[in-house]
C-alpha positions as CSV (number, residue, x, y, z in Angstrom):
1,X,0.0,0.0,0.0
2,X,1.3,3.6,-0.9
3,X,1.6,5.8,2.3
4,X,0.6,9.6,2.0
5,X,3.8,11.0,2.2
6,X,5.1,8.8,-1.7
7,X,4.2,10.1,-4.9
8,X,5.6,10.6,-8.2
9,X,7.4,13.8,-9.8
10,X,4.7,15.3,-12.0
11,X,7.4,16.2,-14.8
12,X,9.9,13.5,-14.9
13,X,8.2,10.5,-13.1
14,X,10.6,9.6,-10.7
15,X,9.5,7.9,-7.4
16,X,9.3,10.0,-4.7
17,X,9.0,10.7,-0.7
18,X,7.9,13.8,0.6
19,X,9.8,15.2,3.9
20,X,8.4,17.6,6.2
21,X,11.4,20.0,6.9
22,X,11.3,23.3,9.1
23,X,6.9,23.2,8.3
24,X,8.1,22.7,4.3
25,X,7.8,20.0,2.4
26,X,10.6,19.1,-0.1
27,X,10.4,15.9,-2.5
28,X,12.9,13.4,-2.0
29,X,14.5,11.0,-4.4
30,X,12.9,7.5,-2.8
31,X,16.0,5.8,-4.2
32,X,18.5,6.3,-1.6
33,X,21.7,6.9,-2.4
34,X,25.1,5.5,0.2
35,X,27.1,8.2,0.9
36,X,29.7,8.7,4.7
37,X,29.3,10.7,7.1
38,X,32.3,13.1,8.1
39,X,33.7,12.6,11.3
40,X,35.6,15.2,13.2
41,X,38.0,14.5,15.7
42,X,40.2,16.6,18.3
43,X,43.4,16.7,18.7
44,X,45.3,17.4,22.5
45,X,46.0,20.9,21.1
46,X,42.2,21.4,20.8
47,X,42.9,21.4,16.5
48,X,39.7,20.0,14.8
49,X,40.2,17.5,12.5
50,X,38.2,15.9,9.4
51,X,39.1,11.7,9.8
52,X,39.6,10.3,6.4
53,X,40.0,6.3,5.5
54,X,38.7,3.5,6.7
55,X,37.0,5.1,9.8
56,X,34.5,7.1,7.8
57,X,31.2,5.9,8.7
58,X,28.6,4.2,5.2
59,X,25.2,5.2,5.5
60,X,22.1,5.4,3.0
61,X,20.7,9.1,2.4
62,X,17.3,10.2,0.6
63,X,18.4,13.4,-1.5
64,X,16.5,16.2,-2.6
65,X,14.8,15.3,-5.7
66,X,15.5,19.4,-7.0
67,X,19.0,18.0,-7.6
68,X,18.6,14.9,-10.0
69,X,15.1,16.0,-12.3
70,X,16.0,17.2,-15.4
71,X,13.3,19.6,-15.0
72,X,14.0,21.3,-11.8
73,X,13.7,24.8,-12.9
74,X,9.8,24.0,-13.7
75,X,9.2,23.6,-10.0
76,X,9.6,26.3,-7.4
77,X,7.3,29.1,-6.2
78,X,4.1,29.4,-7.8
79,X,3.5,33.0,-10.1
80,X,1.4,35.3,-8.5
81,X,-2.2,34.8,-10.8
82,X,-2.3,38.4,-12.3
């Protein structure tokens, strides 16, 4: 069954999810994609470091679907009606 908040893009067709963020909803690409998260570290010198290799952590991410629709500049803020 299809819950309320998955739909499809009305101009490309893509799957999507729709996220509440901040009382807005943005469309997200249902797909996920697997991306790592950054982790920062400190040093005894208080110096804040980025730690790179094999410590990074893998997770799965939803991303906006504005970034991947070849028609994202159809979508936005409606036109005033005038």
């Amino acid at each position: 069954m299809k819950n309320w908040n998955e739909g499809t893009c009305r101009s490309c067709g893509a799957e999507i999810i729709w996220a509440d963020i901040g009382g807005k909803r943005i469309p997200l690409n249902k797909r996920r994609v697997r991306a790592y998260r950054r982790r920062m570290d400190q040093d005894p010198d208080g110096h804040i470091h980025e730690i790179r290799g094999e410590n990074l952590e893998p997770a799965l991410f939803h991303i906006s679907h504005f970034v991947t629709c070849p028609n994202a500049s159809e979508h936005g803020k409606r036109k005033p009606a005038g």
